[in-house]
C-alpha positions in Angstrom: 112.1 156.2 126.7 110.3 154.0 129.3 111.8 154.1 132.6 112.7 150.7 135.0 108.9 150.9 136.9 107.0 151.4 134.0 109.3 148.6 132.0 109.2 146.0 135.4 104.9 147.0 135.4 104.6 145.9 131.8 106.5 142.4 132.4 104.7 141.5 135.2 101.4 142.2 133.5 102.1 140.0 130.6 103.4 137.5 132.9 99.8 137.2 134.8 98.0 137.6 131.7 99.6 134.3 130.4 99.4 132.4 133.7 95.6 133.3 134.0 94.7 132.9 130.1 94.0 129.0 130.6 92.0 129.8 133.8 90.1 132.7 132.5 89.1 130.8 129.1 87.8 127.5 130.8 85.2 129.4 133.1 82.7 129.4 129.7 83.2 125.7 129.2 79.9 123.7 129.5 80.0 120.3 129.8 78.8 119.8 126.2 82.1 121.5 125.0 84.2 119.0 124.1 87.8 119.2 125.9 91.0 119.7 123.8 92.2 115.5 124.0 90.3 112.8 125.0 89.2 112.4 128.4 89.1 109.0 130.3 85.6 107.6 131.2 86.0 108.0 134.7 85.8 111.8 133.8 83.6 111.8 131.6 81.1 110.0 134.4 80.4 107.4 131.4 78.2 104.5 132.2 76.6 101.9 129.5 73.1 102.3 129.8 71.2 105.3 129.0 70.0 108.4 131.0 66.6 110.0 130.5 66.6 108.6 126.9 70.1 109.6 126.4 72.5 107.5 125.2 75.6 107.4 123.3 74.1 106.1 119.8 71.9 109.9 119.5 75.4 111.9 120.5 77.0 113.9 117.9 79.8 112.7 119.6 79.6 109.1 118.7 81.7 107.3 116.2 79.3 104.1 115.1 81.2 100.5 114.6 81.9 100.1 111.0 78.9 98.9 109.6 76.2 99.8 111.9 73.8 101.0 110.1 73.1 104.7 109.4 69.3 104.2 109.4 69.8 103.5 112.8 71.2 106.7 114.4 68.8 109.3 113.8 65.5 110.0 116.4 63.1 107.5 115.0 65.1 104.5 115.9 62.7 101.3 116.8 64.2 99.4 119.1 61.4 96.9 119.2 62.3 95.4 116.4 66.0 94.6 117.4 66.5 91.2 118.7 68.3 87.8 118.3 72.3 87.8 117.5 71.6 91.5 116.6 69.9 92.7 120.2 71.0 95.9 121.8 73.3 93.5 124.1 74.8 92.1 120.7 75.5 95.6 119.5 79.3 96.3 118.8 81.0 99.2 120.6 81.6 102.6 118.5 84.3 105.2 119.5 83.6 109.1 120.8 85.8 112.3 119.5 85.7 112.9 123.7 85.7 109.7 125.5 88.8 107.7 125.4 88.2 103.9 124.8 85.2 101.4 123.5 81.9 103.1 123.9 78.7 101.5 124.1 75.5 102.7 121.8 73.7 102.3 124.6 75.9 104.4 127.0 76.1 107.8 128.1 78.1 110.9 129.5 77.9 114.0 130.7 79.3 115.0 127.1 76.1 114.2 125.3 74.8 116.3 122.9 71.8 115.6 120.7 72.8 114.5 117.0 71.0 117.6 114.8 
């Protein structure tokens, strides 16, 4: 039979155990690890022009605009060649399983993570 103290112990030790599960679990995150719902871009420190060759359009995370081309999201992308009605200005905004809203190809966050 377990006695009041060792009953009132137990409790209490499930009790923190819960509170600090969140806490405990989020001190691995990195900021490639994407969060459990979509984050605004404020958050996400998202800006539409690249960074260091980064941008949005060589993210796994990106969701291309239906009907860009696939040809054009992989590491060899010339972007010489892309100009007229069809420039990277002209480009339609794609989507991002993190980042809440439009996203530019072009853009970039502190969630990027190079497309394998």
């Amino acid at each position: 039979m377990v006695n009041r103290r060792e009953a009132m112990k137990k409790m209490l030790a499930m009790i923190s155990a819960g509170l600090l599960y969140p806490l405990l679990t989020r001190t691995g995150e990195t900021l490639a690890d994407p969060p459990a719902h979509k984050v605004d871009k404020k958050t996400a420190l998202y800006q539409t022009h690249p960074e260091e060759g980064k941008m949005c359009m060589n993210c796994q995370h990106f969701l291309p605009p239906k009907g860009m081309s696939s040809h054009m999201m992989g590491d060899g992308m010339n972007m010489e060649g892309m100009n007229g009605s069809m420039g990277m200005g002209g480009m339609m905004s794609g989507a991002c399983t993190i980042v809440a809203g439009s996203i530019s190809p072009m853009g970039y966050c502190r969630f990027y993570q190079k497309r394998s």
